[in-house]
MIDOSE-1310 file (N, C-alpha, C; in nm, 2 decimals, decimal comma, always signed):
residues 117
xxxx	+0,09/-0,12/+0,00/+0,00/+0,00/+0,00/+0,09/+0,12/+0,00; +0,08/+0,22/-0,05/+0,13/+0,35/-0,07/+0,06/+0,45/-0,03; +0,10/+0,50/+0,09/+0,04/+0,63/+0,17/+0,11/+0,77/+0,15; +0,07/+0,86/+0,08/+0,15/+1,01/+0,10/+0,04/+1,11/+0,11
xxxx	+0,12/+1,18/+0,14/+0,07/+1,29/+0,20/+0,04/+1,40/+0,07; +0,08/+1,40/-0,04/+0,08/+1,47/-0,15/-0,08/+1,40/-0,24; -0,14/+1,50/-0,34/-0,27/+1,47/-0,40/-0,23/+1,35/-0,52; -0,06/+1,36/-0,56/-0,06/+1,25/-0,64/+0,03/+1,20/-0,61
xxxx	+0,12/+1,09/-0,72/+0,24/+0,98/-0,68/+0,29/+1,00/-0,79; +0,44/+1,01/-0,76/+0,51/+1,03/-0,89/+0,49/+0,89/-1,02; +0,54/+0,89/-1,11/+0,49/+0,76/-1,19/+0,41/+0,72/-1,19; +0,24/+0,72/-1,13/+0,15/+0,69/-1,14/-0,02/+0,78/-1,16
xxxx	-0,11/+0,69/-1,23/-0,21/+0,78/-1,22/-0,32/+0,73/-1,17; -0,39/+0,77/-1,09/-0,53/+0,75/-1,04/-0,66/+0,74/-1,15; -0,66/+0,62/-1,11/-0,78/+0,59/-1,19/-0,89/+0,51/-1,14; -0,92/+0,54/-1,02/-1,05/+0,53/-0,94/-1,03/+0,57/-0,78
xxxx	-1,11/+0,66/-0,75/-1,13/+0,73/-0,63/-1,25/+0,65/-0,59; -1,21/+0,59/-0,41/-1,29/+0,50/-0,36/-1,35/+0,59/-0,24; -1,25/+0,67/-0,19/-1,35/+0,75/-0,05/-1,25/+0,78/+0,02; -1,32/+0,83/+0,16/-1,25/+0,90/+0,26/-1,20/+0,74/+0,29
xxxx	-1,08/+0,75/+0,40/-1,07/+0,64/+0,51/-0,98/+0,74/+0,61; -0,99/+0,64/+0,69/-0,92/+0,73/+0,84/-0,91/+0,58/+0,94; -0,82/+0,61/+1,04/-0,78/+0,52/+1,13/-0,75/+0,61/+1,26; -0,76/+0,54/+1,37/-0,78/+0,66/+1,52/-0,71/+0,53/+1,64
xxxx	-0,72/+0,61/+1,72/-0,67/+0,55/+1,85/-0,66/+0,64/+1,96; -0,73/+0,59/+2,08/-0,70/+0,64/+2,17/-0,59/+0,61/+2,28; -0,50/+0,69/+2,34/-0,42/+0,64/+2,46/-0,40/+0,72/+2,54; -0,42/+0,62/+2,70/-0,37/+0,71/+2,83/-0,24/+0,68/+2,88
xxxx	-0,23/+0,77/+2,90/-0,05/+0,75/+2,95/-0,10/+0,61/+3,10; +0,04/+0,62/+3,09/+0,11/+0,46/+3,22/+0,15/+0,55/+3,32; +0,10/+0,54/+3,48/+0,14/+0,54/+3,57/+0,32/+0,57/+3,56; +0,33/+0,42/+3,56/+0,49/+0,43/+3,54/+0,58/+0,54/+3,47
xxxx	+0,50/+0,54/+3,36/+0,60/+0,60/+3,21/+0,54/+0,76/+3,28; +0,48/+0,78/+3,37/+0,45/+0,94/+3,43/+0,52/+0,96/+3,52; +0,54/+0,86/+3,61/+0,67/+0,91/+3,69/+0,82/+0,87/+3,64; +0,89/+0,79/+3,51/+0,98/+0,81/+3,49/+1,01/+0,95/+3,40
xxxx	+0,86/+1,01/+3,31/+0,89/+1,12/+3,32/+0,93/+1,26/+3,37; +0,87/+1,26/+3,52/+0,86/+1,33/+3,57/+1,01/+1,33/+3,65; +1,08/+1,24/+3,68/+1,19/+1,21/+3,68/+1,31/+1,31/+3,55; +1,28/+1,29/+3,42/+1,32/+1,32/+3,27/+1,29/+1,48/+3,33
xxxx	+1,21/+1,51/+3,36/+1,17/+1,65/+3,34/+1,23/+1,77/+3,45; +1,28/+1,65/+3,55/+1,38/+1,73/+3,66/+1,50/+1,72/+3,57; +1,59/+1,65/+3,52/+1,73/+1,67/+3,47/+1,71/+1,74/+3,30; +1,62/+1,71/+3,27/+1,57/+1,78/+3,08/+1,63/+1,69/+2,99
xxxx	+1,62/+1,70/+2,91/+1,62/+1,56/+2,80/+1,43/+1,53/+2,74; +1,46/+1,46/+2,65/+1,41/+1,42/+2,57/+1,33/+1,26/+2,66; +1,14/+1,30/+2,68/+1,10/+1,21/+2,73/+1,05/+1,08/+2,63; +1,14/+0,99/+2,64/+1,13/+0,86/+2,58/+1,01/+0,80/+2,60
xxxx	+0,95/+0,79/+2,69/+0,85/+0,72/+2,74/+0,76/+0,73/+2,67; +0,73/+0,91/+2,66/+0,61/+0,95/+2,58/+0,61/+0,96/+2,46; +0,74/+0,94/+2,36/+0,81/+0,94/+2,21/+0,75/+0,79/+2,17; +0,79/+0,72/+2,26/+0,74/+0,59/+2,23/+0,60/+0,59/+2,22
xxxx	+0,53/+0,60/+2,27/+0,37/+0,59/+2,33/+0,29/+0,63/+2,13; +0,36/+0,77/+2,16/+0,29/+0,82/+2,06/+0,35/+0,77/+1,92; +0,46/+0,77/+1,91/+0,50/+0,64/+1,77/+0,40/+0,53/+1,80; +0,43/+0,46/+1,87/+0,28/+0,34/+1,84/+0,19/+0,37/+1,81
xxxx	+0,16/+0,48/+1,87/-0,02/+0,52/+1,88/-0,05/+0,54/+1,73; +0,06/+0,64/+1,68/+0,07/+0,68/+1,50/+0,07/+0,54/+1,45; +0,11/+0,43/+1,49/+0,15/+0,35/+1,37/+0,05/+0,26/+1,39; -0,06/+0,27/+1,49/-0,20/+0,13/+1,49/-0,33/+0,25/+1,45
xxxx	-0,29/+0,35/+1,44/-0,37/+0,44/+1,35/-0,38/+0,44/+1,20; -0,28/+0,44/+1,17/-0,23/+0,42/+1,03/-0,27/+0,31/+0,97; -0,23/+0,17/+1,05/-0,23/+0,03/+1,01/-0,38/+0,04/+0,97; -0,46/+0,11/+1,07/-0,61/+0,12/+1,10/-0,68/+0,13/+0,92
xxxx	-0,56/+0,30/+0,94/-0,64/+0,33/+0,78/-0,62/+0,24/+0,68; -0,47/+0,21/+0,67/-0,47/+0,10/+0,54/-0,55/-0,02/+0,53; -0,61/-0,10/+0,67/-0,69/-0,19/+0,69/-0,82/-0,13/+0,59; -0,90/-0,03/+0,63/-0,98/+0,01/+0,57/-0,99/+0,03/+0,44
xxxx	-0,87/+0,11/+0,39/-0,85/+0,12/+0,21/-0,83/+0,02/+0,16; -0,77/-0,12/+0,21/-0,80/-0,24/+0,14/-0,90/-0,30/+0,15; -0,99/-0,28/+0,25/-1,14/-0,35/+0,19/-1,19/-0,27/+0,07; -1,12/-0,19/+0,11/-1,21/-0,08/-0,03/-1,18/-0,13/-0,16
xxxx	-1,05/-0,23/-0,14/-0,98/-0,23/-0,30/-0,89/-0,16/-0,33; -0,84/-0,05/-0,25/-0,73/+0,07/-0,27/-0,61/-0,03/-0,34; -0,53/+0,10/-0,37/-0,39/+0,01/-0,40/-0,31/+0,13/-0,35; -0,35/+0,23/-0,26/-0,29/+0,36/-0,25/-0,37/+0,42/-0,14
xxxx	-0,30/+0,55/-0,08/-0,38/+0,67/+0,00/-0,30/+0,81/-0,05; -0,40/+0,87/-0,07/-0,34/+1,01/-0,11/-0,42/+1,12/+0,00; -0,32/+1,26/-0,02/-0,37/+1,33/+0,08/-0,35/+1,28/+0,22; -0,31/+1,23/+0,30/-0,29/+1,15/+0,38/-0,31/+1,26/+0,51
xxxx	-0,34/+1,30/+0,63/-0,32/+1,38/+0,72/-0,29/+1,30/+0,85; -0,28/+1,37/+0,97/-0,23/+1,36/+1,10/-0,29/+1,44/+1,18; -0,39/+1,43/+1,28/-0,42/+1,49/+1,35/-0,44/+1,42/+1,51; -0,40/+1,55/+1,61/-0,44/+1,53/+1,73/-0,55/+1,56/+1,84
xxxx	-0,56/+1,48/+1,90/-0,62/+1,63/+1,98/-0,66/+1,52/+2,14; -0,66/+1,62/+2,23/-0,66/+1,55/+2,40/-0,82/+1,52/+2,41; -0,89/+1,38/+2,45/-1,03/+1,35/+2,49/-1,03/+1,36/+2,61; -0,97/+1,32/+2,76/-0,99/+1,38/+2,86/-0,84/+1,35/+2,91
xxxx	-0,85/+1,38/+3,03/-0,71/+1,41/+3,10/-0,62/+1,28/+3,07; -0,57/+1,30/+3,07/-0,43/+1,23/+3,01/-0,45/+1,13/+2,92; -0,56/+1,14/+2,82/-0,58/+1,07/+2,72/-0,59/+1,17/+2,57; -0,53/+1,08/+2,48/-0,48/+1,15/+2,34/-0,57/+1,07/+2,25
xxxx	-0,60/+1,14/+2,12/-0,65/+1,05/+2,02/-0,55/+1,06/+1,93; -0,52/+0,98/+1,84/-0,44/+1,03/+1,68/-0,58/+0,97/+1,58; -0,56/+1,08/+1,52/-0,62/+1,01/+1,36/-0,53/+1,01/+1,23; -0,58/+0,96/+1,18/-0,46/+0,93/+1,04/-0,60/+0,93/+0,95
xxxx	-0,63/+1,02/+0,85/-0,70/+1,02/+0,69/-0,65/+1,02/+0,59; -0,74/+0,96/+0,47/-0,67/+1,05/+0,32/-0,80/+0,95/+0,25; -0,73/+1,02/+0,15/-0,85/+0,92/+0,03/-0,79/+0,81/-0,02; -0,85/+0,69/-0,04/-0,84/+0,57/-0,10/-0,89/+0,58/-0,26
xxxx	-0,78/+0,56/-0,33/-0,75/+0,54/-0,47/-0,71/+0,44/-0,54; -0,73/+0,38/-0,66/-0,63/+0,28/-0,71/-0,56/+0,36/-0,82; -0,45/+0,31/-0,81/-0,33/+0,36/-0,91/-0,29/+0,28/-1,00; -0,24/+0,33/-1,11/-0,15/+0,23/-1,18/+0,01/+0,29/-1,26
xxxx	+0,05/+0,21/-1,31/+0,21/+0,28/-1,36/+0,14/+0,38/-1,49; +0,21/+0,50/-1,51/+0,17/+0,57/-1,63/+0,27/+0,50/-1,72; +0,22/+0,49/-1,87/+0,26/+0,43/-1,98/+0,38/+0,54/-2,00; +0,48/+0,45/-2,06/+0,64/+0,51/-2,10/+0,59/+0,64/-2,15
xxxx	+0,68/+0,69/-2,15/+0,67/+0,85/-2,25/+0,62/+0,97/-2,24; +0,48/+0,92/-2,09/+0,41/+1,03/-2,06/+0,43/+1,05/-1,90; +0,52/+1,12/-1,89/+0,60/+1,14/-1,75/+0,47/+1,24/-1,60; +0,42/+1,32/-1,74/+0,33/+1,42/-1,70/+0,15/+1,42/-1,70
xxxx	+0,13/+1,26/-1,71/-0,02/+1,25/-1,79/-0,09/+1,31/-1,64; -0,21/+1,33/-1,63/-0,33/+1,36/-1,56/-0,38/+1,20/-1,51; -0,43/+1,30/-1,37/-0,49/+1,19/-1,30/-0,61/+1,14/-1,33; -0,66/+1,04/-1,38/-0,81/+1,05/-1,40/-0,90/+0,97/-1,27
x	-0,96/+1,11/-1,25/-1,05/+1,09/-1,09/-1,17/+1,07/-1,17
């Protein structure tokens, strides 16, 4: 599957637009991973605990979406986004969107053809 964040893909052209998809997740922080923070945040540095958390979180988001654009039949995600936002105290959501497409290789010689949506 091919996810970008751009409206097209280099070498290829779109030739069926299947829909929105999006993938989400919510997470509350760890007891633990709050006090080894809080720990991190007396000496400064870079809190690992929470770097981690949120990479996962991004990447069972994501997984989410591509789950979805292959039922669809996608062969691709364009437009792709990232967004956050806090649901209640110490819980985060991530979402991951874009639109589900199928692509294919553009024929030799036409480097610049049009997408057909």
């Amino acid at each position: 599957m091919i996810v970008v964040t751009t409206e097209s893909i280099a070498g290829k052209s779109i030739v069926r637009t299947l829909g929105f998809v999006r993938g989400n997740t919510v997470r509350a922080r760890h007891l633990g991973k709050d006090i080894l923070a809080l720990f991190r945040n007396l000496v400064g540095g870079e809190v690992y605990e929470y770097t981690k958390l949120l990479a996962e979180s991004r990447e069972h988001a994501l997984d989410r979406m591509v789950a979805e654009a292959q039922q669809l039949g996608a062969n691709a995600i364009v437009g792709s986004r990232v967004a956050t936002s806090y649901v209640a105290a110490n819980m985060a959501e991530i979402l991951i969107y874009g639109t589900a497409v199928v692509v294919e290789d553009e024929p030799p010689g036409q480097p610049f053809a049009k997408s057909r949506l």
